[in-house]
C-alpha positions in Angstrom: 72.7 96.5 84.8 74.1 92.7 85.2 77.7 92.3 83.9 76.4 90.5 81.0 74.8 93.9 79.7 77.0 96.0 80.2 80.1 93.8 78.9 77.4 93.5 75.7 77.2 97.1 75.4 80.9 98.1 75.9 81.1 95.3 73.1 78.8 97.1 70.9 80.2 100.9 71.3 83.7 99.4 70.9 82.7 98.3 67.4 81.0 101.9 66.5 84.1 103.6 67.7 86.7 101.3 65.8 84.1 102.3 62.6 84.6 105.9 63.9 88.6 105.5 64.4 88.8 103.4 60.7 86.8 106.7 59.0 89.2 109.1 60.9 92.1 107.7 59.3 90.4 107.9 55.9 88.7 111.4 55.8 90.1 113.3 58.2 93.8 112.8 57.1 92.9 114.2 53.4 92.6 118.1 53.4 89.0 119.8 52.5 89.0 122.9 50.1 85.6 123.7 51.0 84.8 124.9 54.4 81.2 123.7 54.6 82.1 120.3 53.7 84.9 120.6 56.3 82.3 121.8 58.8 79.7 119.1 57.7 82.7 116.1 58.6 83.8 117.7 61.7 79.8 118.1 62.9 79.2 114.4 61.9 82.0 113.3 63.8 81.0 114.9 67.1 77.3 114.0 67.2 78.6 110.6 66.7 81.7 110.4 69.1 78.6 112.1 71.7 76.5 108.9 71.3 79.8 106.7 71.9 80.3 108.8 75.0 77.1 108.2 76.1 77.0 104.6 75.7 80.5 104.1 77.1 79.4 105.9 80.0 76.2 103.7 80.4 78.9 100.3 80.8 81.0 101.8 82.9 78.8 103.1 85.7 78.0 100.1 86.7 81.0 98.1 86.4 82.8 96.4 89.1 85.7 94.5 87.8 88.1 96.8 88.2 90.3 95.9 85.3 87.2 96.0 82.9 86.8 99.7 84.4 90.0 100.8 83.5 89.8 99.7 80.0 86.2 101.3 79.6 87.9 104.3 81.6 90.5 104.7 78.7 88.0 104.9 76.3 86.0 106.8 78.2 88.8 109.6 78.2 89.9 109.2 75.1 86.5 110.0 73.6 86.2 112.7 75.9 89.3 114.2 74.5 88.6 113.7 70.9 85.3 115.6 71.4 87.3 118.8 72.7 89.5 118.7 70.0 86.8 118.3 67.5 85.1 121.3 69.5 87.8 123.3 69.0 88.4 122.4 65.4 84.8 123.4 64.5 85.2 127.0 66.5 88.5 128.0 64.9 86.7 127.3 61.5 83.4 129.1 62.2 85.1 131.6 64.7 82.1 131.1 66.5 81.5 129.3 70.0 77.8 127.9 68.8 77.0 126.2 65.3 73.9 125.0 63.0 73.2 121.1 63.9 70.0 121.0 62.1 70.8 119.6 58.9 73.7 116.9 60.8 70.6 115.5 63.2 68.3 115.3 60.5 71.0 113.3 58.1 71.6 111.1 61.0 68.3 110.9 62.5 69.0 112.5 65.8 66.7 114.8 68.1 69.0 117.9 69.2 69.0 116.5 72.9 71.3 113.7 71.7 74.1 116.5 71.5 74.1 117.0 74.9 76.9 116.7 76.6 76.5 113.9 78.8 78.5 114.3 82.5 80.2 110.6 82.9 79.6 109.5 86.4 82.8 108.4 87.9 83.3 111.8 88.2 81.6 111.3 91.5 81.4 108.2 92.1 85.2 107.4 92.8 85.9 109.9 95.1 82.5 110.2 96.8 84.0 109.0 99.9 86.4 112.2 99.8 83.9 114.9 99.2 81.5 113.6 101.9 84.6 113.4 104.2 85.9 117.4 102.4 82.0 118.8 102.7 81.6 117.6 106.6 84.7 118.8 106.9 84.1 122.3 105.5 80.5 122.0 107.5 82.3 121.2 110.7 84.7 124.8 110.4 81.6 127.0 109.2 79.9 125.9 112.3 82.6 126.4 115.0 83.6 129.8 113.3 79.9 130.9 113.4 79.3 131.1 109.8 76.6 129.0 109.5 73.6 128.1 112.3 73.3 124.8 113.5 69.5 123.3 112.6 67.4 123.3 115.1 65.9 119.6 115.9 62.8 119.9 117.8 61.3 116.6 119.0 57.9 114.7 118.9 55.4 115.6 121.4 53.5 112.6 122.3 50.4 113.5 120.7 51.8 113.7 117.4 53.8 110.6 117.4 50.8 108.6 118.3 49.3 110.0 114.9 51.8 109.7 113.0 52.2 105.9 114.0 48.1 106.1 113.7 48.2 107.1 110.2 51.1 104.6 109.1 49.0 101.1 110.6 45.5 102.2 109.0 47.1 102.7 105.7 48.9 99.1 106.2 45.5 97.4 107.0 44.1 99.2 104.4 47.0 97.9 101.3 46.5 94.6 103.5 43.0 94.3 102.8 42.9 95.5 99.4 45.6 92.5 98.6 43.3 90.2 100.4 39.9 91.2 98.1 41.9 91.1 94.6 42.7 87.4 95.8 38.9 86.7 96.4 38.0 88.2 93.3 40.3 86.4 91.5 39.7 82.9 92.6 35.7 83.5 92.2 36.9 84.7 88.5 39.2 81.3 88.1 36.1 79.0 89.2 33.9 80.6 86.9 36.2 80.0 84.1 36.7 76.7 85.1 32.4 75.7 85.0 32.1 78.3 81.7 35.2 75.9 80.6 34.5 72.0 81.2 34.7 70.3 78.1 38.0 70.9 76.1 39.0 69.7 72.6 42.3 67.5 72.8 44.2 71.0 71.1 43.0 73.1 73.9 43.9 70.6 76.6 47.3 70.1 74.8 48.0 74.1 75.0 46.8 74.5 78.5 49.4 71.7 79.4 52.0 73.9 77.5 51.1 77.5 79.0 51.2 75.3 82.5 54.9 73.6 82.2 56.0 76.7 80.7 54.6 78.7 83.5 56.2 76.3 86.0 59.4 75.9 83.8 59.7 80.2 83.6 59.3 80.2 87.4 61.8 78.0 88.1 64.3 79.7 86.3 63.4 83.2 87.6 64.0 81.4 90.9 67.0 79.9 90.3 68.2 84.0 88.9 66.7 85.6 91.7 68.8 83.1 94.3 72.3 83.8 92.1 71.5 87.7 92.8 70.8 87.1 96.2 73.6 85.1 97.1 76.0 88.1 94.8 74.6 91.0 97.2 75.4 88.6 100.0 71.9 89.0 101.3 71.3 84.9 101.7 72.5 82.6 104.3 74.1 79.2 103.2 71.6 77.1 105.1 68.6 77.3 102.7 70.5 76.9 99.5 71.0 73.7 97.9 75.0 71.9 98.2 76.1 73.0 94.4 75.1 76.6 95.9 77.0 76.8 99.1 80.4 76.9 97.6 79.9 80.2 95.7 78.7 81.9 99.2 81.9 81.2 100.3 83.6 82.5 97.1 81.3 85.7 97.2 81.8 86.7 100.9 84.8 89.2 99.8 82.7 90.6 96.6 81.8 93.9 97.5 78.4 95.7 96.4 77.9 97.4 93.2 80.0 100.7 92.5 82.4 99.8 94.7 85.9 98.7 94.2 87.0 95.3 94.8 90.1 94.7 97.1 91.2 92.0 95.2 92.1 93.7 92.2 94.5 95.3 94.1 96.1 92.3 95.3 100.1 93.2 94.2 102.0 90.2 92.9 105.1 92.4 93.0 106.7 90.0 95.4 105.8 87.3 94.2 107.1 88.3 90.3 110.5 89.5 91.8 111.0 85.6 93.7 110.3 84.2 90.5 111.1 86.3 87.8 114.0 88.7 89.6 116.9 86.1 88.8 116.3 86.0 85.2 115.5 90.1 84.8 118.9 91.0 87.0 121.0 88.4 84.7 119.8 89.5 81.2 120.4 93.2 82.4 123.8 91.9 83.4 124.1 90.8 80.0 123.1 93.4 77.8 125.0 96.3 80.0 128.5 94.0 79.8 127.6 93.2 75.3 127.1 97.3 75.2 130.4 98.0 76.9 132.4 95.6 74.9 130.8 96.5 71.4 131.5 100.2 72.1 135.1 99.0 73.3 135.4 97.3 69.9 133.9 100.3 67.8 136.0 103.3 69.9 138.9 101.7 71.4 137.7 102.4 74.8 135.1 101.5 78.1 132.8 104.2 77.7 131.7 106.6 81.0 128.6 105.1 82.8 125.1 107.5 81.9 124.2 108.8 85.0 121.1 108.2 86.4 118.9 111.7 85.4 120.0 110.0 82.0 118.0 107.1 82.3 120.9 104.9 83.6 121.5 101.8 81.7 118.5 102.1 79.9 120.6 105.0 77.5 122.6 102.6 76.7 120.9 99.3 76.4 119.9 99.5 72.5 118.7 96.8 70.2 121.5 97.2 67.6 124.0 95.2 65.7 128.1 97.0 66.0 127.7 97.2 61.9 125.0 100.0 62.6 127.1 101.6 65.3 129.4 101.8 63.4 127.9 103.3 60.6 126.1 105.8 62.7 129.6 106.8 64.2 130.7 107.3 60.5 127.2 109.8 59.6 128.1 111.4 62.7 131.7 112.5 61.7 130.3 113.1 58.5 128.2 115.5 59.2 130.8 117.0 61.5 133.3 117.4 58.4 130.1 119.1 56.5 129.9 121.5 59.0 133.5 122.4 59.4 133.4 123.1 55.6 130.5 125.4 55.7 132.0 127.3 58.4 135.0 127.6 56.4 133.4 128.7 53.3 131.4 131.5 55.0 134.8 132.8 56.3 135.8 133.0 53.1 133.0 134.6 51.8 132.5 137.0 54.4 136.2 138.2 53.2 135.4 138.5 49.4 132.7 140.9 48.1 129.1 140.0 48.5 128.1 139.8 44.6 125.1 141.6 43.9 121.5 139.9 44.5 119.2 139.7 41.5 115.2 140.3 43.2 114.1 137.3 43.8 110.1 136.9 42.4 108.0 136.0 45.3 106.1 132.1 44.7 102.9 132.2 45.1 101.2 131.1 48.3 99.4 128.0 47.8 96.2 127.2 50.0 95.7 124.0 50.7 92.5 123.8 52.7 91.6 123.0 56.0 93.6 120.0 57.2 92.5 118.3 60.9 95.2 119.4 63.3 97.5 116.5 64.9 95.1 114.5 67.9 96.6 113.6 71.3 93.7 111.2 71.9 93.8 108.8 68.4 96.9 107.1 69.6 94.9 105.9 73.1 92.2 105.1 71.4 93.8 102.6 69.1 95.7 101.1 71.8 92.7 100.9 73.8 91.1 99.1 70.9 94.2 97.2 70.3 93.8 95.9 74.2 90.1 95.1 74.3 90.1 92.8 71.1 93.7 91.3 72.7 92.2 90.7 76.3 88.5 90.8 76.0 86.7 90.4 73.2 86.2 86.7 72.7 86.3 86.3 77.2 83.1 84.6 78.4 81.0 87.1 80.5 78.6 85.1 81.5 80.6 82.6 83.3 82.7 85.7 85.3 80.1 85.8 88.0 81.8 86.5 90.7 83.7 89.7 88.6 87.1 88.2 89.7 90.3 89.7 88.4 92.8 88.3 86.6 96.2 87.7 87.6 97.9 87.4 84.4 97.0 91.5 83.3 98.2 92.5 87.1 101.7 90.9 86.6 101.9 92.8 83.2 101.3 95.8 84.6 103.3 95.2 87.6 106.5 93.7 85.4 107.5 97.2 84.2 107.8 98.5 87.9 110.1 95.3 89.1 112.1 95.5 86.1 113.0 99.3 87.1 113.9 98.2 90.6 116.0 95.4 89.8 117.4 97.7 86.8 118.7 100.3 89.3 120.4 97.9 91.6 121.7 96.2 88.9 123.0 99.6 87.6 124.7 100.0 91.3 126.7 96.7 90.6 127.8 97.3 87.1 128.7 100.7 87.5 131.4 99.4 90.3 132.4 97.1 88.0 133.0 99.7 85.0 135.3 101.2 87.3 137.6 98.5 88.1 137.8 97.3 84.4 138.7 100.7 83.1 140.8 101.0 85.8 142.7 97.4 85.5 142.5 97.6 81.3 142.9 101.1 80.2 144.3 102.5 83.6 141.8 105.4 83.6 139.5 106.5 86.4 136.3 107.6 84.2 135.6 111.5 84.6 131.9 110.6 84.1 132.2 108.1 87.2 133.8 111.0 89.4 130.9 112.9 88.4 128.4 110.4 89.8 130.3 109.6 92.9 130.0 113.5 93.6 126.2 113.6 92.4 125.6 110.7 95.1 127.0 112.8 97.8 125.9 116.3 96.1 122.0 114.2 96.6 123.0 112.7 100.2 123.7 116.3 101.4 120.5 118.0 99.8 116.7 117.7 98.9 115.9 116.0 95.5 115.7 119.1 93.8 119.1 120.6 95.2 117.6 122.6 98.3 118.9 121.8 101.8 116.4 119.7 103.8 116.0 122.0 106.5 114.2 120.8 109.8 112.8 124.2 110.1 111.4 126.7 108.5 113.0 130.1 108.9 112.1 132.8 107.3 113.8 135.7 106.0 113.5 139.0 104.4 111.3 140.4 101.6 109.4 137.2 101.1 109.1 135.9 104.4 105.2 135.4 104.2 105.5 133.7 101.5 108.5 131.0 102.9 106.4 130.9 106.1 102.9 129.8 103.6 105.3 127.3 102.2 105.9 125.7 105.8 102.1 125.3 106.4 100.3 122.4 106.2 97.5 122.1 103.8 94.5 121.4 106.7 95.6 125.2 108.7 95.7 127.1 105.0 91.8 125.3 103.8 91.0 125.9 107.6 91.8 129.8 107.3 90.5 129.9 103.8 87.4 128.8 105.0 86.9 131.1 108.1 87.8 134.3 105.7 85.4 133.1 103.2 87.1 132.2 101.0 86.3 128.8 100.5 82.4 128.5 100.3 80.3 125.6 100.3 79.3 124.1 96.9 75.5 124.0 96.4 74.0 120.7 95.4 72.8 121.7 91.5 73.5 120.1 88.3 73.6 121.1 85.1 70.4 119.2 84.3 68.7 121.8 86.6 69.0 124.7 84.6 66.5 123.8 82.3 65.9 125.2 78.5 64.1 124.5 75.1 66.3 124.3 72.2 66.1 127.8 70.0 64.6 126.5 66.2 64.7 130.0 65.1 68.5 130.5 66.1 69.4 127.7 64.0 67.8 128.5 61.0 69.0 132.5 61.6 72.7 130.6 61.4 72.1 129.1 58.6 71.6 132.2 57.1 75.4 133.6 58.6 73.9 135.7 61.9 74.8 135.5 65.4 71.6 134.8 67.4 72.1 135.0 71.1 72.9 131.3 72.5 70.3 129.5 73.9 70.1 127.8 77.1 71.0 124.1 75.9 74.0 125.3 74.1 75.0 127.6 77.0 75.1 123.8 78.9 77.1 122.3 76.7 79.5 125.2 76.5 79.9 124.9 80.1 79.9 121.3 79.9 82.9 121.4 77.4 84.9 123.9 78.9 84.5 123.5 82.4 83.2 120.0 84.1 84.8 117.6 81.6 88.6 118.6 81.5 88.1 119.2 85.9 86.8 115.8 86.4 89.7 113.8 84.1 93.0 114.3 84.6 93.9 112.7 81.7 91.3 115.1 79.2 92.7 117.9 81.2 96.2 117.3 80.4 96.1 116.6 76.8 93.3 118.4 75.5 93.0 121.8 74.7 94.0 123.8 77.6 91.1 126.3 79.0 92.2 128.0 82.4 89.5 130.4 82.1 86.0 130.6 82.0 83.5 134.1 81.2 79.8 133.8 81.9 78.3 137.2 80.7 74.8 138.0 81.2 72.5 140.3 82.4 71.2 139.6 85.9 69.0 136.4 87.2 69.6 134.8 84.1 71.9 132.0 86.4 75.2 132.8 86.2 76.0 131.6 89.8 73.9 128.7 89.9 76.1 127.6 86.8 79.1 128.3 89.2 77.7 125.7 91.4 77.0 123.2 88.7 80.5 122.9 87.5 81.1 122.7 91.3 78.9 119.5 91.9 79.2 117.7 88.5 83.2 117.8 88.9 83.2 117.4 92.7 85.5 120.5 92.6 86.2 123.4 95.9 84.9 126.2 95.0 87.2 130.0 96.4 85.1 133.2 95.7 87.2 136.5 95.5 85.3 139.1 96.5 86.0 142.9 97.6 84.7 142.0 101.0 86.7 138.9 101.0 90.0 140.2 100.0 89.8 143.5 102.7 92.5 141.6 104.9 94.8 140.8 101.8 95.6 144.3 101.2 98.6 145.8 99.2 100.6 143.6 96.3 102.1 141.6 98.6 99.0 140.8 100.4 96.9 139.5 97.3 100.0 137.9 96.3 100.1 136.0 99.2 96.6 135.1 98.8 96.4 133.7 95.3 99.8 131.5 96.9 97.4 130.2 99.1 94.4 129.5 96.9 96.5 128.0 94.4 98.3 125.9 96.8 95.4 124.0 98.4 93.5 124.1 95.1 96.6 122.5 93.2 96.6 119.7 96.2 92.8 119.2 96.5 92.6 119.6 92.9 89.6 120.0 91.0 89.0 123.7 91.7 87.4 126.4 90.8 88.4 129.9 91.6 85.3 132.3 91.0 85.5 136.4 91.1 81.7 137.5 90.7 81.3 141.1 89.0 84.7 140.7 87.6 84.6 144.0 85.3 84.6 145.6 88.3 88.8 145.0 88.3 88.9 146.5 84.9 86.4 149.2 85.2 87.2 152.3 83.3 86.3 154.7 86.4 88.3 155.4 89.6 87.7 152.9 92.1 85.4 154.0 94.9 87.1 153.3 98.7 90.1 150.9 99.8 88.1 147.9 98.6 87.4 149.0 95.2 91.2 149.9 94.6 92.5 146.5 96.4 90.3 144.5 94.3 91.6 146.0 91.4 94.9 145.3 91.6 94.0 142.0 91.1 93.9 142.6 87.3 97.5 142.8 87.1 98.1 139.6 89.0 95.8 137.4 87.5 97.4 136.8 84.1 100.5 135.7 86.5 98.2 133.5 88.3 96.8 131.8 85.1 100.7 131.5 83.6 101.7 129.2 86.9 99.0 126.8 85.8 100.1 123.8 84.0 98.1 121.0 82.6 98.6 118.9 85.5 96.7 121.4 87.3 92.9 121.2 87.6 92.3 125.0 88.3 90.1 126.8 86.5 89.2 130.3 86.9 85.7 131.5 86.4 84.1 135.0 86.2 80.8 136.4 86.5 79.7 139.7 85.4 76.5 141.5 84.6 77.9 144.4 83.0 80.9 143.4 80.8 80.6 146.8 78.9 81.7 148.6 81.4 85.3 146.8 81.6 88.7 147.9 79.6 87.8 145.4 76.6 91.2 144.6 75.7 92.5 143.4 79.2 89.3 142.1 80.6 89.2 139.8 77.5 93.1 138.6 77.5 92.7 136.9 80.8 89.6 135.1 80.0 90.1 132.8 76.9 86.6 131.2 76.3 83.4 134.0 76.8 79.8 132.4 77.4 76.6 134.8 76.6 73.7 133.9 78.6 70.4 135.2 77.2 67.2 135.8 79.1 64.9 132.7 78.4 62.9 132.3 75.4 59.3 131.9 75.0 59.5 128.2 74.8 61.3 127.4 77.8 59.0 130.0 79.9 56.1 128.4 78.5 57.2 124.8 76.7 55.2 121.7 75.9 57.1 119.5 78.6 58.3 122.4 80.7 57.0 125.9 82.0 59.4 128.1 84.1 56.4 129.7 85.8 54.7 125.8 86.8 58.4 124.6 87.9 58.6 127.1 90.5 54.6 127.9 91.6 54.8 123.9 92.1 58.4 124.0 93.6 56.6 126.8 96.0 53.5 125.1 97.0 51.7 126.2 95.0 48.4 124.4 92.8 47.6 125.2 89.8 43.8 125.5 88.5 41.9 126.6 85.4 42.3 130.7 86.6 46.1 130.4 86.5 47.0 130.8 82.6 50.4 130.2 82.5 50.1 131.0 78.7 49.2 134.8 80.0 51.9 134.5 82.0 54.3 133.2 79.9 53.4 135.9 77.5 53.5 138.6 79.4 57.1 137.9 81.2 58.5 138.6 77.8 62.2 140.3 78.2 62.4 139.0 82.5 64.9 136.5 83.3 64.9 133.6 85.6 65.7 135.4 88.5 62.7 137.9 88.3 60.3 135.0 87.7 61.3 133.2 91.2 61.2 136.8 93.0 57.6 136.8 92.0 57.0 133.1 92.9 57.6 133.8 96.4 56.8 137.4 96.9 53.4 136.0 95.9 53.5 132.6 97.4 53.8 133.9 101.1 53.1 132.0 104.1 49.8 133.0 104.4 48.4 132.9 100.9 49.9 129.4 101.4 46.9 128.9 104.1 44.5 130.7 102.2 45.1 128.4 98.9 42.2 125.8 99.4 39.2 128.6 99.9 40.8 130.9 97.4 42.9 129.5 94.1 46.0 131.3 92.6 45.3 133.8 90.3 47.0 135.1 86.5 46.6 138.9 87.8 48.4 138.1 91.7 51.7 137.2 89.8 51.3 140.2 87.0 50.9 143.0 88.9 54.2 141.5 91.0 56.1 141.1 87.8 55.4 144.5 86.9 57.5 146.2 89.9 61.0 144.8 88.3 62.3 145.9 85.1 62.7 143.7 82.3 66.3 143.4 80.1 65.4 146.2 77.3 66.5 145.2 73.9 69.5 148.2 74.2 71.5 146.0 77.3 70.7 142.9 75.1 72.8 144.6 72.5 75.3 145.5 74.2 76.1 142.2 75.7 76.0 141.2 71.5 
């Protein structure tokens, strides 16, 4: 879009959310006896705070100022977060993962694919660079370990180039030509008009003159636009431009092209505020530091100690109050030490006496308020957010900010906090020596608090910044020498060795999008009603969607929403549970580490898978977002003995991974995901513990394997070369696939569609009864396994 549009709708969906923020603070702060119409709010609320996400997303894509990003970026987040919380809100008041939309979209006149969770692209798009760079990386130590085969590129014989060449010029002459006989035809059909059309009334004359200066007028101006978005791309040369023109090449020649950052607006004015603004900073700080000192000298009697610096420095005692309020704070303070000297008295004296007997007390009754909306980290930055936008950009002039330049003035605000904290420690350096000498020369005391800092100074000179020696070299000793030596390695040799054991795997290009579903009308109306119908595919994407890619790709969602550190998907098999996997993988632009039995043979023993998850955690942690995946993860809390080395080694896993999810803090985009097939078959209470949010995945539903806009079985005979004709009936087929998965339907696609049948395809068209009698060698999910994953 042109910066116009996309400043116009940020400008719109700004409005709608400052409506949405104003009706929060009215409804949401009031508590709701009835659960329904507590339900009914909080299901309003996220439909709507969905569209705002959407449309936020839409003007931030294709932003460049960078400064107009971050704004839309703090929305962006903001609504991101509210939506989780909102998520979780409805859940812990239906106890149920999936809800009943139907009567929300119809009040607000919404289809149910506007409450999809849309995937905001800047995900992606800011750190493309770095995953191109991480998966050509990753290719590069695959290939040299022989993991993977190197494609073969076989060249051109001559023959075939020719024809290929051949084939490109004849179907040039031919568009050529074609262009050339609409031009005849047209000018024939112009000339005959023109006899049909000789004599005109004054009116018609009048309105062909209009239709022709408007023509020419219309033209000019699409010219004129045309040349401006030319000469933005940089794709024009100064000479053929008019004079007024030339001057914005030379202004544009350091724009950079859309979706890309400018280097401009990062331009630091950090020198340039401390030369001009550094005087004035160090000589107020001077100021208030030497008024604190003397009004607490005036209050107490004495100079009091300098804070030291883990205190904040100065800035503990730099406060905005009068000595009258000091004083009277001193005052409440001994106060409230006399009160407490009092009560400890009277309990000594009480504890001496005899305890007088206790009357029963009569228990008050408990009164239920209601359901009351739990206390949001994401309101506050969205009203300061607001706050900003109507401050610094509402009433600006778009239009006239071609070029997308930055501006100066918000740079120096941002970058006056950071010089004020570098002039404030070296002013604290000065007045801190000059505490000492005053206290020394007025009140002839050294200030225990000063020898404290003077010792901290050297205690920090001596030793790392978190109080372990700085040693030049690692040298390990002991028990936990593997573990000191892993903390000596460098990031590159642990993803490197990761990668040659397998344990790091390359992320397979799928998005979400691509596992495709109808929405389930007959599971909505069976909620209604208060049963639990299987999920269906749509909601089983926004689940993931929730859960997974949105808290990995923000850092700021993940750190102040709801905290989810593990993922289930449960489902029987070929229904997509890996290929979901993946998706979080490539919408979040996370690494992806599979724990397998096969993978963790080398890792044997406690220590071993200890040492592993160190590792996994430490390169995920530092090329966070990650995703740790164990597929048939009931296998570690089966109920049976395990079967071999493998089988027990794997299973020791169960006991380390509630460790391994308690190290992860909020900072930390990890998230652990497992796959299983047969969850049944696990210790329930264990296996459940360590995953926090569980994800059914039913086999697909008449509708999305035979669907007005989408067939399963078409995707993939088309997808397979196939061509469909009138003896396919994908209705048949559709029909008779009742109970298979996705999975079984693509093993038929291409055990049918074989090279050969491939060949055969023009004398002899695909038929319903080739794919049936393939779909009846697997075995469908009966109903019994689909209750048992209920």
């Amino acid at each position: 879009f042109p910066t116009s549009t996309c400043c116009q709708i940020w400008a719109d969906t700004q409005k709608e959310l400052d409506a949405m923020l104003e009706r929060e603070r009215e409804e949401f702060q009031e508590p709701q006896e009835d659960p329904e119409e507590a339900m009914k709010m909080l299901a309003t609320a996220y439909v709507q705070y969905l569209a705002i996400l959407r449309k936020l997303d839409e003007a931030h894509a294709p932003l460049i100022h960078q400064q107009k990003r971050a704004a839309v970026r703090q929305a962006l987040d903001g609504v991101m977060g509210r939506i989780l919380e909102i998520k979780g809100e409805m859940v812990a008041l239906e106890k149920c993962e999936c809800h009943s939309m139907a009567a929300v979209l119809k009040e607000l006149q919404r289809v149910p694919e506007d409450i999809e969770i849309p995937i905001p692209k800047y995900f992606i798009q800011e750190n493309l660079g770095i995953l191109q760079y991480r998966q050509k990386y990753l290719h590069e130590i695959l290939l040299n370990a022989g993991l993977i085969e190197q494609e073969v590129v076989t060249a051109m014989t001559l023959e075939e180039a020719i024809r290929v060449i051949q084939v490109a010029e004849r179907a040039r002459q031919g568009r050529a030509r074609a262009a050339f006989m609409r031009r005849i035809f047209l000018e024939e059909k112009r000339q005959s008009r023109a006899q049909e059309q000789q004599t005109k009334s004054p009116d018609e004359a009048a309105t062909c003159i209009q239709k022709v200066w408007r023509g020419h007028r219309q033209r000019k101006e699409t010219e004129r636009l045309r040349e401006e978005e030319m000469i933005f791309l940089g794709m024009v040369s100064g000479a053929s431009l008019p004079p007024e023109l030339e001057v914005m090449i030379s202004l544009q020649k350091t724009n950079v092209l859309e979706g890309e950052f400018q280097e401009r607006a990062n331009y630091s004015f950090t020198h340039e505020l401390r030369a001009a603004e550094g005087p004035h900073i160090k000589e107020t700080f001077q100021e208030e530091i030497t008024q604190c000192f003397l009004e607490c000298r005036h209050v107490t009697g004495r100079f009091p100690d300098y804070p030291l610096e883990k205190a904040g420095g100065s800035k503990a005692i730099i406060v905005e109050k009068h000595p009258e309020e000091i004083i009277e704070e001193l005052a409440i303070k001994k106060a409230q030490a006399e009160a407490q000297k009092n009560e400890k008295d009277k309990k000594k004296k009480e504890a001496k006496e005899p305890a007088p007997e206790k009357k029963p007390e009569v228990e008050k009754p408990v009164v239920d308020e209601g359901w009351k909306m739990a206390p949001s980290n994401f309101l506050l930055m969205l009203e300061e957010g607001s706050s900003q936008y109507q401050v610094f950009w509402e009433n600006r002039d778009n239009k006239a900010d071609f070029l997308q330049d930055h501006d100066p003035e918000l740079i120096r605000a941002g970058e006056r906090g950071e010089v004020e904290e570098a002039i404030r420690v070296q002013v604290d350096e000065v007045m801190q020596e000059k505490l000492l000498r005053v206290k020394e020369a007025v009140d002839g005391e050294t200030g225990p608090g000063q020898v404290k800092a003077v010792k901290e100074k050297v205690r920090a000179a001596r030793w790392g910044i978190e109080g372990q020696p700085q040693f030049h070299q690692c040298k390990p000793q002991g028990q936990s020498s593997k573990l000191m030596s892993l903390a000596c390695r460098s990031i590159d040799s642990l993803y490197q060795q990761l990668a040659e054991e397998r344990l790091l795997i390359q992320v397979k290009n799928v998005n979400l999008s691509d596992y495709m579903g109808y929405y389930d009308c007959l599971g909505t109306l069976l909620r209604e009603t208060g049963a639990q119908p299987m999920p269906s595919i749509p909601e089983v994407r926004q689940l993931v969607a929730l859960y997974g890619i949105l808290p990995l790709g923000s850092q700021t969602v993940h750190e102040n929403a709801p905290l989810v550190k593990s993922l289930l998907l449960a489902g029987p098999a070929g229904v997509g549970k890996k290929m979901l996997v993946h998706a979080i993988c490539t919408e979040a632009g996370a690494n992806l580490f599979s724990l397998t039995p096969s993978n963790t043979v080398n890792y044997s023993g406690k220590e071993g898978l200890i040492m592993l998850l160190h590792m996994i955690l430490k390169v995920g942690k530092e090329l966070q977002p990650s995703v740790v995946w164990i597929g048939d993860t009931e296998r570690i809390y089966s109920k049976g003995a395990a079967k071999g080395e493998d089988e027990v080694n794997f299973k020791r896993l169960a006991r380390l991974l509630p460790q391994f999810l308690r190290t992860l803090k909020p900072k930390d985009r990890v998230l652990l995901v497992g796959t299983t097939r047969r969850p049944f078959d696990a210790n329930v209470g264990p296996f459940c513990k360590v995953y926090q949010k569980i994800i059914l995945i039913s086999k697909p539903d008449y509708l999305t394997r035979f669907g007005k806009y989408f067939t399963l079985w078409k995707h993939y005979i088309l997808q397979g070369g196939g061509t469909l004709t009138k003896l396919l009936n994908l209705n048949c087929l559709a029909h008779m696939s009742d109970g298979y998965t996705q999975g079984h339907v693509v093993e038929v696609v291409h055990a049918v569609l074989t090279e050969l049948r491939l060949l055969q395809m023009a004398r002899k068209p695909l038929r319903t009864v080739e794919f049936v009698t393939s779909l009846a060698r697997h075995d469908p999910v009966y109903n019994e396994e689909e209750a048992a994953f209920q």
